[in-house]
GUZA-152505 format. One line per 5 residues: number of its first residue (from 0); for each residue x, y, z of C-alpha. Coordinates in pm, 1 decimal, padded with zeros to 6 digits, m for minus. Each point is the difference from the previous one (the first is absolute). Layout:
NUM	X Y Z; ...;
END
This chain:
0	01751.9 m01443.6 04480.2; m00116.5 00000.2 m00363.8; 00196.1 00175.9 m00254.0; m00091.8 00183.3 m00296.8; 00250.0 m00145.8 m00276.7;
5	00210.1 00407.0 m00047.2; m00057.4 00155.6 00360.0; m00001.8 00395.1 00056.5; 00045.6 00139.8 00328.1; 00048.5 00386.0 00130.6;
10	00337.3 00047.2 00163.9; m00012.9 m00030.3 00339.6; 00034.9 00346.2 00112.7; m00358.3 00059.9 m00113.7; m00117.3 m00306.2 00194.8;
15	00060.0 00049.5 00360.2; m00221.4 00211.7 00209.8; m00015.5 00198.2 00279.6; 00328.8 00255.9 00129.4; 00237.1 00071.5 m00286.1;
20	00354.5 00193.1 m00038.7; 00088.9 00237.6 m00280.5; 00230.3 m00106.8 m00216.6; 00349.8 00210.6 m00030.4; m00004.7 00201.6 m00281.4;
25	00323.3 m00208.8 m00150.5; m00196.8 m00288.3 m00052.3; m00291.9 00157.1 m00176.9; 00265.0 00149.7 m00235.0; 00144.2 m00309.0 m00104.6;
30	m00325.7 m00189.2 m00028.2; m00152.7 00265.9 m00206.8; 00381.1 m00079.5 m00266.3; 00002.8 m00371.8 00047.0; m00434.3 00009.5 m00107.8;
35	00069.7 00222.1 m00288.7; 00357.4 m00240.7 m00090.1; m00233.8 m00315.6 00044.0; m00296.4 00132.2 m00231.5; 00275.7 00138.5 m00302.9;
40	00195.0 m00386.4 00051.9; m00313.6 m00218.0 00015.8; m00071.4 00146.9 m00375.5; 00391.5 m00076.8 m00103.2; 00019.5 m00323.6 00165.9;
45	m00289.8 m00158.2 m00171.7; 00042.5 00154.0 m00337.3; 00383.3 m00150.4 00053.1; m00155.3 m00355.4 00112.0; m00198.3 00024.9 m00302.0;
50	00245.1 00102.7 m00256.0; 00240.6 m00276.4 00086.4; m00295.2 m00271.3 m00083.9; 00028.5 m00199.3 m00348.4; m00146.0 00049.5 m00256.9;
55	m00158.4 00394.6 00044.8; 00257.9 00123.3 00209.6; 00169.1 00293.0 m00129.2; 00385.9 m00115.4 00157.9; m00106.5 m00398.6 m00037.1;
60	00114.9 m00062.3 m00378.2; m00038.2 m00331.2 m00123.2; m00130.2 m00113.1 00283.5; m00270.3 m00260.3 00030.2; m00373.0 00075.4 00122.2;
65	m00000.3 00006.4 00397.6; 00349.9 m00047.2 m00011.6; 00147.1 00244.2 00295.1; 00373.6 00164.6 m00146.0; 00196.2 00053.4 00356.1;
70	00158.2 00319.4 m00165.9; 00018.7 00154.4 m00344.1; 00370.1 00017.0 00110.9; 00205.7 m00156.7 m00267.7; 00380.0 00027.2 00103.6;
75	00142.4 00054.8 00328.3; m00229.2 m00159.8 00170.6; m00143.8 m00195.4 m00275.6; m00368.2 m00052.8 00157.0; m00170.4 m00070.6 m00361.8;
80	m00167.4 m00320.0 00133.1; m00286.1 m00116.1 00159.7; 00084.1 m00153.0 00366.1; m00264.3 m00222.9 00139.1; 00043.1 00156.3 00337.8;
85	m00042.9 00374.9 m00118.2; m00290.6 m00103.4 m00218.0; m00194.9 m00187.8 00251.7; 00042.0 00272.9 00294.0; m00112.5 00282.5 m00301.6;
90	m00292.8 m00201.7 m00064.1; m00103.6 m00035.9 00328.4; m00028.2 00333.2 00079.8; m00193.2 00077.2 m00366.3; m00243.7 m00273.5 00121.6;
95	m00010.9 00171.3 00285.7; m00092.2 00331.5 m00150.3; m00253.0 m00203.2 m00198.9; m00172.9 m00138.9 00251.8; m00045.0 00339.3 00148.7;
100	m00159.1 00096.2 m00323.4; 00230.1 00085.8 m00264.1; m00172.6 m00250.5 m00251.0; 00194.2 00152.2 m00281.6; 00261.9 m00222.5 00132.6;
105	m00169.5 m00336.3 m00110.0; 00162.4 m00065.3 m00305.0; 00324.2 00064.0 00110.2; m00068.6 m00256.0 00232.1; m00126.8 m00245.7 m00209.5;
110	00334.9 00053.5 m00245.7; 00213.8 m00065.5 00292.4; m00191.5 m00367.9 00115.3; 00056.5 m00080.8 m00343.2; 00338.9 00083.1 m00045.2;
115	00098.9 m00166.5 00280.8; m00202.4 m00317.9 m00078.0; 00270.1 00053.3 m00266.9; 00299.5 00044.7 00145.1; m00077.2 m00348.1 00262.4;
120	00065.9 m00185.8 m00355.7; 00336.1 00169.1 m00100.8; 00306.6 m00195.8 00059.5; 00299.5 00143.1 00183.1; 00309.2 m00032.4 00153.0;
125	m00171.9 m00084.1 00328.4; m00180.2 m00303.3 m00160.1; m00367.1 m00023.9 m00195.2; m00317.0 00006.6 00164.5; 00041.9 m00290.5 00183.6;
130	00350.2 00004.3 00092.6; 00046.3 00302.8 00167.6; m00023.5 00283.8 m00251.9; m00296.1 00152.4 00180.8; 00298.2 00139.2 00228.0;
135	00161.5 00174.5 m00288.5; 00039.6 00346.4 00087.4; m00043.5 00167.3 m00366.6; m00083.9 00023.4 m00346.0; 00055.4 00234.9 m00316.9;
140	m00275.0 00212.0 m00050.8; m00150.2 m00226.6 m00305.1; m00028.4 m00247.8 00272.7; 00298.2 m00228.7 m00080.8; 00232.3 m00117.6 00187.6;
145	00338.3 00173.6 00131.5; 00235.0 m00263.8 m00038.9; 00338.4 00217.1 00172.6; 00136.5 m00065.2 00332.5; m00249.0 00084.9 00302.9;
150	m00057.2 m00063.2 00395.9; m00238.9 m00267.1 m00071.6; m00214.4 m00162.2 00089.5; m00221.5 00260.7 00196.6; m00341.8 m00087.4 00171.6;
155	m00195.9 00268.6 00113.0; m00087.1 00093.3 m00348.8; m00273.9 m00308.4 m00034.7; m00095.0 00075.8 00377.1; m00085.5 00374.1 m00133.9;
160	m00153.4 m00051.4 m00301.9; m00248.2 m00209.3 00160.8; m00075.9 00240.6 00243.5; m00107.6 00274.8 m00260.9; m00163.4 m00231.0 m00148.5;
165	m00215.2 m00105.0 00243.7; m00127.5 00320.9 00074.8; m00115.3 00003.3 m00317.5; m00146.2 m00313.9 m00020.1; m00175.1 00084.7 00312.0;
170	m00132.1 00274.8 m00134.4; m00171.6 m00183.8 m00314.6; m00156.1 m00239.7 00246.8; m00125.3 00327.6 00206.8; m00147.8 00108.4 m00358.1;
175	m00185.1 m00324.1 m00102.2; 00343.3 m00092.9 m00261.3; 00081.5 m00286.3 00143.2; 00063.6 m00166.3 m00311.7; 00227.0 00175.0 m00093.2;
180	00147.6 00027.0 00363.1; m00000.7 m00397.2 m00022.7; 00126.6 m00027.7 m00416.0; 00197.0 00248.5 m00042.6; 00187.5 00136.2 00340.9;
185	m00005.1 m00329.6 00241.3; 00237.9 m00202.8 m00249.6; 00255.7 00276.0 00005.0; m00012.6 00039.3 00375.3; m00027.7 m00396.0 00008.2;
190	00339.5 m00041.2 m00127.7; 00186.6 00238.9 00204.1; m00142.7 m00139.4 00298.5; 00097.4 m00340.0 m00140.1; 00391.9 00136.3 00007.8;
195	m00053.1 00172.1 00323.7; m00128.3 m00321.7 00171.7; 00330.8 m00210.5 m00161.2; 00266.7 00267.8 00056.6; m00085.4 00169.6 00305.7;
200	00238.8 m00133.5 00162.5; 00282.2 00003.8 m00189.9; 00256.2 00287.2 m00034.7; m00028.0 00258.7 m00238.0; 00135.1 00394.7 m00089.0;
205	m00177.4 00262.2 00224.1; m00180.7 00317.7 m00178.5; 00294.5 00196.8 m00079.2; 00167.0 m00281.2 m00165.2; 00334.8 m00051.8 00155.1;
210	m00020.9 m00306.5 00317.2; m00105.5 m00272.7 m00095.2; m00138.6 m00161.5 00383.2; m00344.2 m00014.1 00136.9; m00130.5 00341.1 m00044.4;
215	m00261.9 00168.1 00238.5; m00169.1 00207.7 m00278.9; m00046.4 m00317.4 m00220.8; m00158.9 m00218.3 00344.4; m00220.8 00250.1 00097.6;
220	m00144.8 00050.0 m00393.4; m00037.9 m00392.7 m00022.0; m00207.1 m00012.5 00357.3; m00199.1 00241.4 m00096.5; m00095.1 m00118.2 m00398.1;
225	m00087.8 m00380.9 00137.0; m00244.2 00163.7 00247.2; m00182.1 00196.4 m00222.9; 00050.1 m00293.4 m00306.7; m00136.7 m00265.8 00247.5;
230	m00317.5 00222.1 00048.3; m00053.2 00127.2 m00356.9; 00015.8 m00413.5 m00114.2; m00273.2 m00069.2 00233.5; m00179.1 00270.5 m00133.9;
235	00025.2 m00128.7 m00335.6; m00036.7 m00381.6 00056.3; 00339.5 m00064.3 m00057.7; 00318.9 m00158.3 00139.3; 00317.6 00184.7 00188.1;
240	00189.4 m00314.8 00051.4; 00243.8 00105.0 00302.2; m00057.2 00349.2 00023.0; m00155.1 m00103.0 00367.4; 00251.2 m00210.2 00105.2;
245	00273.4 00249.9 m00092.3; m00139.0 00308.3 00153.7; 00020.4 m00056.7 00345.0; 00321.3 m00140.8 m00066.3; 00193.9 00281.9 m00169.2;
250	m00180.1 00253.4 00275.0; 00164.9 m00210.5 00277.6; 00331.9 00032.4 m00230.0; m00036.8 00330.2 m00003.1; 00033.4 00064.7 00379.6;
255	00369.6 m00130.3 m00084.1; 00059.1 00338.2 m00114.5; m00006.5 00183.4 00287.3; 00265.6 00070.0 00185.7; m00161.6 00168.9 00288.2;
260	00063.2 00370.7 m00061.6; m00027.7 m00052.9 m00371.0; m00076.2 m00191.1 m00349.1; 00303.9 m00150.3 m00115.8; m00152.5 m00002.0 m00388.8;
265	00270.2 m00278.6 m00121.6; 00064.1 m00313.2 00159.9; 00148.3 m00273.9 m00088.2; 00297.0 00128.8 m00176.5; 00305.3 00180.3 00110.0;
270	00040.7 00350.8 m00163.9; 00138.1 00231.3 00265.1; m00311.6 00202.2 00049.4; m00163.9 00087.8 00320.5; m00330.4 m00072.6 m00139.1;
275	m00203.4 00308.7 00019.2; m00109.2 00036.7 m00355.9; m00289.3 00226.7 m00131.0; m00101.9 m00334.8 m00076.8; m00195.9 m00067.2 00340.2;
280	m00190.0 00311.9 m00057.7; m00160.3 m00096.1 m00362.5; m00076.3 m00325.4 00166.5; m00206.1 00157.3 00251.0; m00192.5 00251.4 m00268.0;
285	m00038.5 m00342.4 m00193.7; m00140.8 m00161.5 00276.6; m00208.4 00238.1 00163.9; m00372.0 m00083.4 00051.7; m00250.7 00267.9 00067.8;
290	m00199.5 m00248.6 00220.6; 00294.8 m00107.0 00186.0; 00130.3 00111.0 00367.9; 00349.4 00119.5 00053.3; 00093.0 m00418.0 m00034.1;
295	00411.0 m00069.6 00093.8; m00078.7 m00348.4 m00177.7; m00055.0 00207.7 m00321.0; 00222.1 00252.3 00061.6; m00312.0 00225.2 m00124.2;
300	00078.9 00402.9 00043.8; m00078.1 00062.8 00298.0; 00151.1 m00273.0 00186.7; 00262.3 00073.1 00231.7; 00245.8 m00246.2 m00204.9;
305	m00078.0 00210.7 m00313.2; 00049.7 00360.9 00174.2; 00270.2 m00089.6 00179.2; 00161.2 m00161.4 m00344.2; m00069.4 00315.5 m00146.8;
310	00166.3 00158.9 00240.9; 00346.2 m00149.3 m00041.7; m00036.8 m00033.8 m00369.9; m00035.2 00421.8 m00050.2; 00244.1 00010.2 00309.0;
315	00245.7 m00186.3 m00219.9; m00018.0 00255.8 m00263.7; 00037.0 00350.9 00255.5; 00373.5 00005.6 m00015.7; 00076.7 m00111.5 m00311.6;
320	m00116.4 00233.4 m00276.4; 00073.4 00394.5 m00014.4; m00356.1 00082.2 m00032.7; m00101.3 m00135.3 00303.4; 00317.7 00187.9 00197.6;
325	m00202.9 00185.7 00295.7; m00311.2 m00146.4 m00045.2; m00072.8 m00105.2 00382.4; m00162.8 m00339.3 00144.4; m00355.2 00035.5 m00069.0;
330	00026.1 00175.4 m00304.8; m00044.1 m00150.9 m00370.3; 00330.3 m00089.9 m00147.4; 00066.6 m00123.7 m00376.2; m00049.3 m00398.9 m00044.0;
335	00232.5 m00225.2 m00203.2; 00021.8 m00365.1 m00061.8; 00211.4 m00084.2 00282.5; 00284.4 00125.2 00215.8; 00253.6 m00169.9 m00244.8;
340	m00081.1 00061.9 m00328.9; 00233.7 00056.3 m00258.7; m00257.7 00047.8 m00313.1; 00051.1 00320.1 m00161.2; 00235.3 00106.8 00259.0;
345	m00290.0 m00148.3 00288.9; m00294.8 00300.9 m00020.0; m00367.1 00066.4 00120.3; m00245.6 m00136.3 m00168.2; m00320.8 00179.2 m00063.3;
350	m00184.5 m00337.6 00023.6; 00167.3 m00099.1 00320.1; m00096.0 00376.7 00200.2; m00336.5 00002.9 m00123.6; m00067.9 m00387.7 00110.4;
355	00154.6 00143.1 00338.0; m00325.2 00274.9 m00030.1; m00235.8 m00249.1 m00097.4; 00051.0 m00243.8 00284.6; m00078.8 00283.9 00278.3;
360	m00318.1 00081.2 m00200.5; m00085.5 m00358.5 00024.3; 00070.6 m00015.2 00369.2; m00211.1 00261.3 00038.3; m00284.2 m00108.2 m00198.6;
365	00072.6 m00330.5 00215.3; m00035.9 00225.1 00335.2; m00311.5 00192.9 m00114.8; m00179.1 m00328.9 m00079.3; 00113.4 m00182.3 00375.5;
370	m00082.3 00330.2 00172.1; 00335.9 m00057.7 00185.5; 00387.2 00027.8 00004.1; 00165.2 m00269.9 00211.5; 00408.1 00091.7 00075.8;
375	00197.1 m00235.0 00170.3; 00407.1 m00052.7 00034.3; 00004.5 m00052.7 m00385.7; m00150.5 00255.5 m00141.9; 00088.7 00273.6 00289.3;
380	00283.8 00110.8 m00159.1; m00174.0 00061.4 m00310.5; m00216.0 00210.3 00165.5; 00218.2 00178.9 00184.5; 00182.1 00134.0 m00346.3;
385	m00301.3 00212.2 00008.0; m00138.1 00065.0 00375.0; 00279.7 m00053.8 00227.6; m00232.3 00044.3 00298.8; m00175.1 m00343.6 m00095.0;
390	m00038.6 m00304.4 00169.8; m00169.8 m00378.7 m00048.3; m00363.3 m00014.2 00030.1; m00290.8 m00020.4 m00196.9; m00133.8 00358.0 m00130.6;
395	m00399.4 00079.8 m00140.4; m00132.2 00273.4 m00128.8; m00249.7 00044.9 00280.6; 00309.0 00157.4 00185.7; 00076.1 00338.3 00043.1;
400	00250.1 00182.9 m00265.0; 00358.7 00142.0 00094.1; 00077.4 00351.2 m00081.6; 00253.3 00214.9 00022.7; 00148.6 00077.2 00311.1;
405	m00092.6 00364.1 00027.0; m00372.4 m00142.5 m00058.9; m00229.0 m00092.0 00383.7; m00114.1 m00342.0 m00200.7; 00371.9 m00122.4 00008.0;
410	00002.4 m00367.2 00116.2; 00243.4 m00215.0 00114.3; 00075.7 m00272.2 m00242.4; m00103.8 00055.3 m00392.4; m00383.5 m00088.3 m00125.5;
415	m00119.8 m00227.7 m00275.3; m00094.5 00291.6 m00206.7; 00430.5 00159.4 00052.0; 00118.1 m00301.9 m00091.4; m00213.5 m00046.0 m00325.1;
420	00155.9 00358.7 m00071.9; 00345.6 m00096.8 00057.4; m00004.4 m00322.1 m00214.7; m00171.7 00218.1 m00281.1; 00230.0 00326.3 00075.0;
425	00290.8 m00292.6 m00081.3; m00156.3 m00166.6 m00267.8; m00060.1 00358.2 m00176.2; 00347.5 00050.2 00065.9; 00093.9 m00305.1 m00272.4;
430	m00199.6 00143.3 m00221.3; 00144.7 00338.4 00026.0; 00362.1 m00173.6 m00053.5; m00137.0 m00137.3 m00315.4; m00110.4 00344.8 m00111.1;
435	00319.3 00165.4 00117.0; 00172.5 m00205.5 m00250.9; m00238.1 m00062.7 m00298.0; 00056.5 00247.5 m00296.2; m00246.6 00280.4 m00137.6;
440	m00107.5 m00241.3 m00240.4; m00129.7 m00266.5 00269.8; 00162.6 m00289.4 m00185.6; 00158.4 m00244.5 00238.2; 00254.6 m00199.0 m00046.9;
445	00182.3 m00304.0 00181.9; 00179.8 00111.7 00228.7; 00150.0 00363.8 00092.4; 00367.6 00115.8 00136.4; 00102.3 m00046.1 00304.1;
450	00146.4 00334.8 00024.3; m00167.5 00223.8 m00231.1; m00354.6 m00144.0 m00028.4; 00096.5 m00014.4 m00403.4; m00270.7 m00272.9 m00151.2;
455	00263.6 m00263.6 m00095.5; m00043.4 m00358.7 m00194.4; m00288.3 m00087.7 m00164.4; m00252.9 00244.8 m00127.2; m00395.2 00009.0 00055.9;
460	m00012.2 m00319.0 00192.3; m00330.1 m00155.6 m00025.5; 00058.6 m00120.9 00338.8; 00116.6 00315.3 00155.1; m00333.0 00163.6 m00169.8;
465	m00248.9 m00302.8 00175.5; 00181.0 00064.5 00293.7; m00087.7 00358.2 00044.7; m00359.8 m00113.3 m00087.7; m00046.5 m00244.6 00261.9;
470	00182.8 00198.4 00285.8; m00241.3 00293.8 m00100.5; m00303.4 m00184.2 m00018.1; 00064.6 m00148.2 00345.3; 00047.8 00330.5 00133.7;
475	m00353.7 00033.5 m00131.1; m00179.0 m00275.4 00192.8; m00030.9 m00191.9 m00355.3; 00128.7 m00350.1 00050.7; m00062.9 m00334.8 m00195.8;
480	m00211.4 m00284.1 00111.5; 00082.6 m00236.8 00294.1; 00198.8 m00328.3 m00065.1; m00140.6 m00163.7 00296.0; 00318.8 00017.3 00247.8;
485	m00216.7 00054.1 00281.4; m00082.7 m00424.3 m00069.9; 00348.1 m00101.1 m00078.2; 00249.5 00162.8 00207.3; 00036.6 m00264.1 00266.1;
490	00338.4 m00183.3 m00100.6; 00005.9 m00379.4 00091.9; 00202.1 m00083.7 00317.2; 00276.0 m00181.2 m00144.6; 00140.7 00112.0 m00360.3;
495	m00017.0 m00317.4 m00257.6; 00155.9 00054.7 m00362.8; m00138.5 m00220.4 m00268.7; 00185.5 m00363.4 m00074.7; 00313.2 00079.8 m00235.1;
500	m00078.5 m00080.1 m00393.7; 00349.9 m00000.8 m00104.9; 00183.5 m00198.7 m00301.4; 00351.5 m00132.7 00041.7; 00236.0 00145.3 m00256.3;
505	00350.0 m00120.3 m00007.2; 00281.8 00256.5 m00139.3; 00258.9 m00161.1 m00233.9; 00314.9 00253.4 m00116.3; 00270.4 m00152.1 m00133.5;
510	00262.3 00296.5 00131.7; 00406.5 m00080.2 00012.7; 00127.4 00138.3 00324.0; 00350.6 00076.2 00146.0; 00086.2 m00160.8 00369.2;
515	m00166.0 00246.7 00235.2; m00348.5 00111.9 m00223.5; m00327.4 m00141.7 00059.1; m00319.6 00069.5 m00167.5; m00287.0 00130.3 00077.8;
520	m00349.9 00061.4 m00173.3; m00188.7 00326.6 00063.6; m00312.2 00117.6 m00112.7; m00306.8 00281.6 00055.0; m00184.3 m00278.5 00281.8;
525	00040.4 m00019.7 00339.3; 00070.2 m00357.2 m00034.0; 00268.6 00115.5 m00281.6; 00141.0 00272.0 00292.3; m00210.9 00326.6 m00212.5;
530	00359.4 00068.6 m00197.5; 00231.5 00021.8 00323.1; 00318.1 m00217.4 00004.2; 00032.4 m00049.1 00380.1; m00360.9 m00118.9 m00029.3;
535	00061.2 m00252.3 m00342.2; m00034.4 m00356.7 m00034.2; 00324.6 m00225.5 00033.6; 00021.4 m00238.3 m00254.4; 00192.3 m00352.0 00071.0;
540	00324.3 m00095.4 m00190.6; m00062.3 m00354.9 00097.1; 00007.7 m00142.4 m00362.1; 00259.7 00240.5 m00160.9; 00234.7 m00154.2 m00179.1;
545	00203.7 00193.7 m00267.1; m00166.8 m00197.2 m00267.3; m00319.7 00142.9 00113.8; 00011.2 00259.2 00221.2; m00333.3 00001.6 00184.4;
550	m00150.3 00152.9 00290.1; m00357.5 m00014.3 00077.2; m00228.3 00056.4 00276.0; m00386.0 m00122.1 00078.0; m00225.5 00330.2 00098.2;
555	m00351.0 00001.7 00078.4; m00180.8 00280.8 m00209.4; m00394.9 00042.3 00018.9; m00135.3 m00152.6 m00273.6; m00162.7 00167.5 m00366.2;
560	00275.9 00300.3 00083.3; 00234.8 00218.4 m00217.7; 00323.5 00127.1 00130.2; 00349.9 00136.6 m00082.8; 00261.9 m00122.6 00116.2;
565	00445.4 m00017.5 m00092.4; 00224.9 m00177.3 00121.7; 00330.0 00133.0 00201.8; 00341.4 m00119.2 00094.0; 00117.8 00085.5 00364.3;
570	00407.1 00036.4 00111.0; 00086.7 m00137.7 00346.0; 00137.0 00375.4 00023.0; m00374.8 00095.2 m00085.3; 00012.1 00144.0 m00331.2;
575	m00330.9 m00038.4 m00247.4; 00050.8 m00087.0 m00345.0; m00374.4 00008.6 m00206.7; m00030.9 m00174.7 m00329.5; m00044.4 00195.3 m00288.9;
580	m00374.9 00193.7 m00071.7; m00309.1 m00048.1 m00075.9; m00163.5 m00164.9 00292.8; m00057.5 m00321.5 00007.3; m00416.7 m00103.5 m00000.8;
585	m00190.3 m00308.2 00076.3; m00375.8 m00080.6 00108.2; m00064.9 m00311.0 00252.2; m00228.3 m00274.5 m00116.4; m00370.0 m00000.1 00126.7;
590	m00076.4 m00255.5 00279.0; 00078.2 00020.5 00326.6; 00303.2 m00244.4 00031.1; 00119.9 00013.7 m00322.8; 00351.6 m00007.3 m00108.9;
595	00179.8 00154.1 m00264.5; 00364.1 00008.1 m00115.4; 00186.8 00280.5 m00151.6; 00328.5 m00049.5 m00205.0; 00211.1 00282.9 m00023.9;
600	00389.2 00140.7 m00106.0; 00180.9 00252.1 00165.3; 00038.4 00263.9 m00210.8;
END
């Protein structure tokens, strides 16, 4: 099936044929609200978007051309900066919008490829643009570097910004600009694919900034920006060195994640969470492909492993806040972060119950497009939220249409066309919360109270403002291009991770100790134990003498890396003792199998 690069479809109520029931008057009611709430929000959330862009927009002082400001928020939260992440997923959906015809958009574009040629040069705390500072997760507004303590390195941002950016670049090809496509877009997208190939595989801090592990949100961005870079470089006559190896590889990673009911979203690290994280949903909105089927491989929207992940991630969140006290199974609820959170007091997220929206207006775009909805022991339960009565099978449109049960066309099990309705009726539903709790003014913030629905944290959050966009547009039948997952969403049979390219670095501290202490070395890598002392590093006290009081310890670091890192002194009764601030900072030679020595004092 060919697709149009910005699709528009009718909703699927107005597509089926034949018998039909009347909808209950309840429904019509709060359609009618949620269209007029969704016409008045579309206006603020763009103007928002807009006004938080450097150098025109009206709350983005100082900031550069194209340079996205993730809140005009100054002071508790300070958000005055321009995160890669936020940037990249804003852009995207301008591009987007672009592509669908809003050509006024163009040189907003334009300023935000070259600011972020820009920003691939800066030097950081997470290295330059060869050693790792691609994963830095942001800069001031003028495009320099933020030198203060941060969970870094993070490594979906390069993953993301090469995905808006190939839409873009697409879309000059489309428009006979390949030049430019191949001049002025493919070098930025080159080098972020460049860090995605090399660092794939190594632990990083997920989207919200706080566990540093493998993260499922950062996987599932990298899969998808080496498919679509692979296919825009042969467009272009140029190179993706990797980008076809690594794929298939991180997609067969990816399966790693699933648990079986669920997405555990961070692996590899130990941080007391269950796992379900509003993090597996924005993968799947990420991800989703137009042209694809309801793939598990994927986890595209409608897949079972995506509904039923959705269904124990907004399950996680029922009992938790006030405003969702009496809201039944099957009902919209109001989306956080995760189960656990502690940010602000752990609230819903406007960002998080819209992406909740937008991927059942995917999976139903997904649906339309098959012409069938397949349930099975995954995804029943998901389904039965909303139409207890349901069972396994595979339901078409060509069937006949439940009604109520006062009505003589009442049939046994639900229809294609009932169960369209009830995935909408719900995905309405999260855009009613949002409404609920979104003042006169429309402006949305981070995050709102758990208890009152009182915006809370950050104000007009560009991210929070692209969010509403997307989720609304879907809702519309307008989605983006396809990335091509229907070709590459076969993972390999076995799982291979690329040969180590680590450097040796040997810790010196010269550190007196009383009978009893030992030291340690800590640090913000996994190979460092991510900052926990039961996980540190034991150094040896084989050549301590009192005239030099050494201990030291061999570690193998990947190579051309920055990291943090202390050292500690343990008790046999247990008892931590940290040397004195700042942290300590070092960067690993280039070369795999290099060496490097460090030479340090307890202080």
């Amino acid at each position: 099936m060919k697709l149009s690069p910005v699709l528009r479809v009718l909703p699927s109520a107005l597509l089926l044929v034949g018998a039909y029931c009347t909808p209950v008057n309840h429904y019509a009611k709060r359609q009618s609200s949620i269209t007029d709430f969704i016409e008045s929000e579309a206006s603020v959330s763009i103007n928002g978007v807009l006004a938080n862009i450097g150098s025109d927009g009206t709350q983005a002082p100082g900031a550069a051309p194209g340079i996205v400001v993730a809140s005009p928020s100054m002071s508790d939260p300070d958000y005055f900066f321009t995160w890669i992440r936020d940037a990249a997923l804003t852009y995207k959906a301008l591009i987007e919008r672009f592509i669908d015809g809003e050509s006024s958009l163009q040189q907003l574009i334009n300023d935000y490829v070259s600011s972020q040629a820009y920003l691939q040069t800066v030097p950081n705390p997470s290295g330059g643009p060869d050693t790792g500072g691609l994963g830095e997760a942001k800069f001031y507004v003028n495009m320099t570097a933020f030198l203060g303590s941060w969970g870094r390195p993070q490594r979906d941002g390069p993953a993301l910004r090469a995905t808006a950016l190939s839409l873009y670049a697409n879309w000059l090809i489309s428009n006979g600009q390949e030049t430019l496509a191949a001049e002025s877009v493919w070098p930025v997208i080159a080098k972020d694919l460049a860090y995605v190939v090399r660092y794939w595989n190594q632990t990083g801090f997920d989207l919200w900034e706080e566990v540093n592990g493998s993260s499922f949100f950062t996987l599932s961005a990298q899969h998808r920006a080496l498919v679509e870079g692979a296919a825009l470089a042969a467009k272009i006559g140029q190179m993706c060195d990797g980008c076809s190896d690594a794929a298939p590889q991180i997609l067969c990673f990816l399966e790693s994640f699933w648990t079986g009911s669920y997405i555990d979203s961070n692996i590899n690290v130990n941080d007391g969470r269950t796992g379900k994280d509003a993090n597996s949903v924005l993968s799947s909105i990420h991800t989703f492909d137009p042209a694809a089927a309801c793939t598990d491989a994927t986890f595209q929207p409608c897949s079972s492993r995506a509904l039923a992940n959705l269904k124990e991630v907004t399950d996680s969140f029922r009992s938790i806040y006030g405003i969702n006290n009496g809201i039944p199974q099957g009902q919209a609820v109001a989306v956080g972060r995760y189960a656990e959170d502690v940010y602000f007091g752990g609230n819903p997220w406007y960002l998080t119950t819209l992406a909740v929206a937008e991927q059942l207006y995917d999976a139903i775009y997904q649906w339309d497009q098959q012409g069938s909805i397949t349930i099975d022991s995954v995804s029943l339960p998901f389904f039965q939220d909303l139409l207890p009565s349901i069972t396994t099978g595979t339901y078409t449109p060509t069937q006949s249409l439940i009604c109520p049960s006062n009505d003589t066309h009442t049939t046994e099990s639900p229809s294609y066309a009932t169960i369209i309705d009830a995935v909408r009726t719900y995905a309405d539903g999260y855009i009613a919360v949002v409404q609920k709790y979104t003042p006169t003014t429309g402006a949305l913030a981070e995050q709102y109270n758990r208890d009152t629905g009182t915006p809370l944290s950050a104000r007009d959050l560009t991210w929070s403002y692209a969010a509403f966009l997307t989720a609304t547009e879907r809702r519309a039948g307008i989605v983006g291009p396809t990335w091509a997952e229907p070709n590459n969403n076969v993972a390999p049979d076995v799982c291979t991770a690329p040969p180590a390219c680590n450097a040796r670095v040997t810790f010196n501290v010269r550190a007196t100790t009383t009978f009893g202490e030992n030291v340690f070395v800590v640090g913000q890598l996994t190979q460092l134990g991510n900052w926990r002392p039961d996980s540190a590093v034991p150094l040896s006290a084989s050549q301590y003498t009192s005239d030099d009081p050494l201990w030291f310890a061999d570690v193998e670091i990947p190579a051309s890396t920055v990291f943090e890192y202390k050292y500690i002194r343990i008790s046999d009764s247990g008892e931590v003792t940290w040397e004195s601030d700042p942290n300590r900072s070092f960067i690993t030679p280039e070369g795999c199998g290099s060496s490097a020595t460090i030479q340090d004092v307890w202080r």
